[in-house]
C-alpha positions in Angstrom: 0.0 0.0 0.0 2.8 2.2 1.0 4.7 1.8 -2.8 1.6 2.6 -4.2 0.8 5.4 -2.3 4.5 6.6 -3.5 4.5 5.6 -7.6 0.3 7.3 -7.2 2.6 10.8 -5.6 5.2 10.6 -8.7 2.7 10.0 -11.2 1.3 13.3 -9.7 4.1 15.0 -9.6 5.0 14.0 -12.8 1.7 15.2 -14.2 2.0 19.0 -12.9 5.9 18.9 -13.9 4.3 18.2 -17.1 1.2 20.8 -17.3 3.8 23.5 -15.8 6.0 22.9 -18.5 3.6 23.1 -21.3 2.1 25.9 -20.4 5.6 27.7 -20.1 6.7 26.4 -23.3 3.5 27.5 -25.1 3.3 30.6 -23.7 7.3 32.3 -22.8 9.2 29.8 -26.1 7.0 28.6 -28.5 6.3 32.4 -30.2 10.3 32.3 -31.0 10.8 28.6 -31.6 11.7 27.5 -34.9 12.8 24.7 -36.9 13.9 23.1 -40.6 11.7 20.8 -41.7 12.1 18.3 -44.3 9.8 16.7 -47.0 10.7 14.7 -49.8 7.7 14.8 -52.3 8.1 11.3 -54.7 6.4 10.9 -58.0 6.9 8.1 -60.4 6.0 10.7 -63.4 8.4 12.8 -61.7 11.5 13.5 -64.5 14.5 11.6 -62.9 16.5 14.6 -64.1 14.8 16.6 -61.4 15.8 14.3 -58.4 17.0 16.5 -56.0 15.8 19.8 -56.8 15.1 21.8 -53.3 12.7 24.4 -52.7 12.5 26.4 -49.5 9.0 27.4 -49.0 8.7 30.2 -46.0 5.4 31.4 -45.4 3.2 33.5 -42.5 6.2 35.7 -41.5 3.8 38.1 -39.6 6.4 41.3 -38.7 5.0 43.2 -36.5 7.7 45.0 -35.0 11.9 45.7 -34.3 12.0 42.1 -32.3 10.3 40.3 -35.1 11.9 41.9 -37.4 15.5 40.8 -36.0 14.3 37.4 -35.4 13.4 37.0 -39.3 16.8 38.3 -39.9 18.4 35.7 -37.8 16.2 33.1 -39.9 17.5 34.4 -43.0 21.2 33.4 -41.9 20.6 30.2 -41.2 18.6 29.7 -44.1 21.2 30.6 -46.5 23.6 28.2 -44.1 21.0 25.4 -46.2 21.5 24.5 -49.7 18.3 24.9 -52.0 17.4 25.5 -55.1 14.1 28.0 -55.4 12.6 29.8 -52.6 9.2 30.0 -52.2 7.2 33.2 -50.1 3.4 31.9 -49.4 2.0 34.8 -48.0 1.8 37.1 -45.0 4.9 39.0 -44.7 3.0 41.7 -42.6 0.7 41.1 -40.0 -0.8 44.2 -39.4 0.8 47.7 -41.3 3.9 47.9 -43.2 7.5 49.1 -41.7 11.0 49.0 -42.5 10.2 48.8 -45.9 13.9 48.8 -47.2 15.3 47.0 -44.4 12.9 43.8 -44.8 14.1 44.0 -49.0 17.4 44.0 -48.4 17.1 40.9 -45.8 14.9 39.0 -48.4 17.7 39.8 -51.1 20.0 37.8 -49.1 18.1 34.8 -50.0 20.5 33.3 -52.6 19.5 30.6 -55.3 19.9 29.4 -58.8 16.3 29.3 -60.1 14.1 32.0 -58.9 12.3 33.9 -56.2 8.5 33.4 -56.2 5.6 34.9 -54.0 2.0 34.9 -53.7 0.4 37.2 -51.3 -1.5 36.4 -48.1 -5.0 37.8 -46.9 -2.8 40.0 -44.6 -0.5 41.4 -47.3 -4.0 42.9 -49.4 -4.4 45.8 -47.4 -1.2 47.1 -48.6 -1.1 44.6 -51.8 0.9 47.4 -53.7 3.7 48.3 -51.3 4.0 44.9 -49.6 4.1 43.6 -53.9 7.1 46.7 -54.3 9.1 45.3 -51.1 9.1 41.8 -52.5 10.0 42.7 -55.7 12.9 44.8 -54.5 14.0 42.1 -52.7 13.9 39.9 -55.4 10.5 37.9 -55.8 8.6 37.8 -58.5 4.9 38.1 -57.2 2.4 35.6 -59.1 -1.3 35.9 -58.7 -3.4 33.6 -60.5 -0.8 32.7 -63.5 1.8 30.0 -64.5 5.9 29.8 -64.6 7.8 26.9 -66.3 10.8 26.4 -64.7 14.0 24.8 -66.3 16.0 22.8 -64.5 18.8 20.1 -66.0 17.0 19.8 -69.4 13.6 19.5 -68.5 11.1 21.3 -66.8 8.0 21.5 -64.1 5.1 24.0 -64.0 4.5 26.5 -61.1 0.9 27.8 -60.4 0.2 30.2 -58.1 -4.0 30.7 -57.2 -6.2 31.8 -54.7 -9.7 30.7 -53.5 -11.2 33.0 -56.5 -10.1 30.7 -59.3 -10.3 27.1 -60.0 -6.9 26.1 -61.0 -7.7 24.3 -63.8 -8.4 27.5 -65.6 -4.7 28.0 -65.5 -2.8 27.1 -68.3 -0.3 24.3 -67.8 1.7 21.9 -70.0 0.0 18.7 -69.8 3.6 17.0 -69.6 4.9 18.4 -66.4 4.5 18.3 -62.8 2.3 20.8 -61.3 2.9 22.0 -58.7 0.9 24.8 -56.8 1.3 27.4 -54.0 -1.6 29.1 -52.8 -2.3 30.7 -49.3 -5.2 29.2 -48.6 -5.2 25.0 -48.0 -8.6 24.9 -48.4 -7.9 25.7 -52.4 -6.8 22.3 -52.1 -10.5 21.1 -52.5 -10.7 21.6 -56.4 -7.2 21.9 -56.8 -6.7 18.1 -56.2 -7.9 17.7 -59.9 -5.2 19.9 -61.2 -1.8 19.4 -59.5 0.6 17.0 -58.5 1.8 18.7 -55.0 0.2 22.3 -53.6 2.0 23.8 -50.8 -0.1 26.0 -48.1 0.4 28.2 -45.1 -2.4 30.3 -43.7 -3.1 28.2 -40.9 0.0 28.4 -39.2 0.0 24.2 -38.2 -3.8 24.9 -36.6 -1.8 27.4 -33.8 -3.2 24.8 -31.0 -3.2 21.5 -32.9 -4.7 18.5 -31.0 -3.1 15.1 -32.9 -6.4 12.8 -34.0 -8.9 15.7 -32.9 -7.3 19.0 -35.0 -6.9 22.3 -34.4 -8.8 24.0 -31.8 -10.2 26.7 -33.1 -9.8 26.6 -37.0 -9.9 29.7 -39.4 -11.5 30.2 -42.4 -9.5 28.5 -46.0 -8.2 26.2 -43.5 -11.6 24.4 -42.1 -10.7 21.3 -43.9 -6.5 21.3 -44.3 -5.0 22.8 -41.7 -1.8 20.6 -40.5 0.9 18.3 -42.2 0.0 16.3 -45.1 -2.9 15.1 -47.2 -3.6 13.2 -50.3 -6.6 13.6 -52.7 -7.2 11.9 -56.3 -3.0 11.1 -56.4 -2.6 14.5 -55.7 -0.6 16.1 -52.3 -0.9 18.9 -50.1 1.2 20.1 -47.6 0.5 22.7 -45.2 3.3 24.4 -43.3 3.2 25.7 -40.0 4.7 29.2 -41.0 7.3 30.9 -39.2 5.3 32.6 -37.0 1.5 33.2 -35.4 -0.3 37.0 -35.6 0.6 38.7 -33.1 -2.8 38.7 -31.6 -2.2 34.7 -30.5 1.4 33.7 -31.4 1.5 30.6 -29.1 2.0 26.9 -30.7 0.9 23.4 -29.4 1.6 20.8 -31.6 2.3 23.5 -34.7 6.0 24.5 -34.1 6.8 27.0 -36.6 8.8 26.1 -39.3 10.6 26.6 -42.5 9.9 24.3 -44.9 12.7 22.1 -47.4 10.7 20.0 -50.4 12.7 18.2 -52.1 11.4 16.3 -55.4 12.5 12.8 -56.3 11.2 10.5 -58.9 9.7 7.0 -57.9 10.9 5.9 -61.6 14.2 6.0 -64.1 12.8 8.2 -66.9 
């Protein structure tokens, strides 16, 4: 009786170890936590000559002021400590009004890679769609809304299409020989894009901000009711859904959705 009164006062203590540790973690580290996270996206009509090629997707910055501002600087180091290929923005550079204008250009300039700088823009960024377009452009991203890029890589090729929850993707014109793959905001787009792309890659969501594993996020927003966390498949297409670098400012915290910066890296399941 006396053992069990003992393991019963561990397992207690161990419990409120446990709640107190949570709740400090979620509320004083998870905001600034960070990590690299890798996904290797296989297709057997995948072009074998594209084995290897590495996109770094960054989405749902949300700078808001001087502390986020030098924490997304830090990130840019050690991104560029990474090797990739093409560097992906998904949206939400801004979570409330635009500052530092120059500054935040010359820290996305820094981003260095071989084939290209793309961006879509995030419900956030639409308020000041013109000047938030103008600070990604200066810092070398070329802003797609709605359109199509065919990118080149080691003799063959793969499309990019960029869309939001206005159009159905398959208005978009793509070659019918390439992998498509999409970036849009909004996972939700995900629901009719499934019949046009091989792979879409989402933010928006930021991971569900308080993600429950087998129950979902707590409270989820809208264009994110249905994806919202990790990794789905749909008619032999795939979506992934990042957990963005940061929350808004009005609820930063993470459970189970620690902010990240994404690494896809294609591979063919085949030998063509």
């Amino acid at each position: 009786m006396k053992k069990f009164k003992i393991l019963r006062r561990l397992i207690l203590i161990l419990i409120v170890f446990g709640l107190l540790f949570s709740g400090y973690y979620t509320y004083a580290l998870s905001p600034k936590d960070y990590h690299f996270s890798n996904y290797e996206y296989v297709n057997k009509n995948l072009n074998s000559k594209l084995n290897g090629f590495k996109i770094a997707y960054l989405s749902d910055i949300h700078l808001s002021n001087e502390k986020s501002l030098d924490r997304f600087s830090k990130i840019i180091k050690k991104l560029n400590d990474y090797p990739f290929d093409m560097v992906i923005f998904g949206g939400d550079l801004y979570d409330e009004g635009v500052f530092e204008a120059k500054e935040i250009s010359n820290l996305l300039k820094d981003i260095d890679c071989k084939y290209g700088k793309f961006a879509i823009l995030g419900e956030k960024d639409e308020t000041d769609a013109l000047e938030v377009t103008q600070i990604l452009n200066n810092g070398g991203f070329e802003v797609l809304k709605n359109e199509v890029r065919t990118i080149y890589y080691n003799d063959t090729s793969f499309s990019l299409l960029a869309y939001n929850d206005e159009i159905n993707p398959d208005q978009l014109k793509a070659s019918d020989k390439s992998i498509k793959i999409g970036i849009a905001h909004q996972p939700d787009t995900f629901i009719q894009a499934s019949n046009t792309v091989d792979l879409q890659i989402s933010g928006h969501s930021c991971g569900g901000s308080i993600y429950i594993p087998y129950f979902g996020p707590l409270l989820p927003i809208d264009g994110a009711k249905t994806y919202n966390h990790g990794q789905y498949e749909k008619k032999g297409a795939t979506l992934l859904v990042s957990n963005g670098i940061s929350g808004p400012s009005s609820f930063p915290y993470k459970v189970f959705a620690k902010n990240e910066i994404n690494f896809i890296t294609l591979n063919s399941s085949s030998t063509r």
